[in-house]
Every structure is written in structure tokens, then in C-alpha cells.
C-alpha positions as CSV (number, residue, x, y, z in Angstrom):
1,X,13.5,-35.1,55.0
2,X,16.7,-35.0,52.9
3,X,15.2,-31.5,50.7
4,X,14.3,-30.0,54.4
5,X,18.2,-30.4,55.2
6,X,19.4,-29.9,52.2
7,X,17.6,-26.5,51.7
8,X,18.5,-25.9,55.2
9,X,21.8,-26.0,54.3
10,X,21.3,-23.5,52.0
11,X,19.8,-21.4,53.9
12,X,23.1,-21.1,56.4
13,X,25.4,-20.5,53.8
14,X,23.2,-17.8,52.3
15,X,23.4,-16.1,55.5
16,X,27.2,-15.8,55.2
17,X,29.2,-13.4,54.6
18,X,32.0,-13.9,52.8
19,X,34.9,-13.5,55.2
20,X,33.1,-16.5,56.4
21,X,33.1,-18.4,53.5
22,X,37.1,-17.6,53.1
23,X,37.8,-18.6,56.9
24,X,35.6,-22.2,55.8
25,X,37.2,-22.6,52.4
26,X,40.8,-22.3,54.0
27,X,39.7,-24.7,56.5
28,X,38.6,-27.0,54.1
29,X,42.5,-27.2,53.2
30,X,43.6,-28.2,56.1
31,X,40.8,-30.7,57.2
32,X,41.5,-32.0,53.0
33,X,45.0,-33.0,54.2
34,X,44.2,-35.5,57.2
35,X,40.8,-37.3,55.6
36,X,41.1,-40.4,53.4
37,X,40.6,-39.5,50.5
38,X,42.1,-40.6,47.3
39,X,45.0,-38.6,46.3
40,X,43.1,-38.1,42.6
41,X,40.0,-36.5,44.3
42,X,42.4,-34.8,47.0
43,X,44.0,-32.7,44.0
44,X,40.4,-31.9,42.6
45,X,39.0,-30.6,45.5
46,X,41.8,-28.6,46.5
47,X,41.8,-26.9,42.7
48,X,38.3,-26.3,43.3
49,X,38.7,-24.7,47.0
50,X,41.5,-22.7,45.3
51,X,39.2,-21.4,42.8
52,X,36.4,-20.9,44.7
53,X,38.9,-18.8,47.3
54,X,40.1,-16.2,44.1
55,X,36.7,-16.2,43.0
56,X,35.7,-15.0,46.8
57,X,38.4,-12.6,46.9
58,X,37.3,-10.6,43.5
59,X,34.2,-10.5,44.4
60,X,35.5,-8.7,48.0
61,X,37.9,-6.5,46.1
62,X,35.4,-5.2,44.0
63,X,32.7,-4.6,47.0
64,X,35.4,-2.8,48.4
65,X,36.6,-0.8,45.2
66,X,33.7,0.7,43.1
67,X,36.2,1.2,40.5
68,X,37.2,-2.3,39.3
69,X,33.1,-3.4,39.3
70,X,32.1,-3.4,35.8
71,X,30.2,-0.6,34.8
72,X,26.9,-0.6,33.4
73,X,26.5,2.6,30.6
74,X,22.5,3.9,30.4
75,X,21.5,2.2,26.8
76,X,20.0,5.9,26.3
77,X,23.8,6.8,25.8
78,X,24.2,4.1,23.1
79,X,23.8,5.0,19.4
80,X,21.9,2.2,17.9
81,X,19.5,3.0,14.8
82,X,16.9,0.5,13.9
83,X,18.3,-1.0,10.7
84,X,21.3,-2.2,12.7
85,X,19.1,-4.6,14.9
86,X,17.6,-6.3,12.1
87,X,19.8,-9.3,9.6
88,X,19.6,-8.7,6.4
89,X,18.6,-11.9,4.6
């Protein structure tokens, strides 16, 4: 029963986009600040929220701008000969 929920779970935030995962993160914060937890873990999970909100927000940027994604060269471009893959012992 719990691995039925639990991958149920994952299943809903998969579907997500990630406008939707901003607008929960950001209400995370504010629900954070009225629940009892202890101040210790209140600072952890908002450092984490934080995080995880930047980390959302470069992944959108780079979605939306082609030009900051990392590019990947074609390795028939690189100039590699064979001695240089091999250690020399």
C-alpha cells in the first residue's frame, strides 16, 4: 500500500510542469512559516526550497534560451589519436 502511494506520488509530480513546481515550491514558503516546526529544520527546508527554486529557474532559462544549454560537440570533430587513450605504465 505505502509503494502504491508513494509511486503514485510520483507519478503527479512527473506530470508537472515546471511553472507548477515554482508556483508549489513558493507555496511551500509560506505554508513553512505558520507549521510547527522547529526553527533548526524551518531554516533547512527553506535553504533547500530556495535551491530547488534557482535550480527550477535554470533549467526554464535554458529551455527557453538554446544558447546558455551546454553544447554537446560531435566526437567526430575531436582530435584524439590512439596512444593518448592508453597510460603508459
Amino acid at each position: 500500500m505505502k509503494y502504491a502511494l508513494l509511486s503514485e506520488w510520483c507519478d503527479i509530480l512527473r506530470g508537472m510542469t515546471l511553472d507548477t513546481l515554482i508556483m508549489l515550491a513558493g507555496t511551500s514558503v509560506v505554508a513553512l512559516q505558520f507549521l510547527a516546526f522547529p526553527r533548526a529544520w524551518n531554516t533547512v527546508l527553506l535553504v533547500l526550497i530556495g535551491v530547488g527554486i534557482i535550480v527550477l529557474g535554470i533549467i526554464m532559462r535554458r529551455r527557453q534560451n538554446p544558447i546558455l544549454a551546454p553544447r554537446i560537440e560531435n566526437s567526430d570533430s575531436l582530435d584524439i589519436e590512439e596512444g593518448d587513450l592508453h597510460d603508459e605504465a
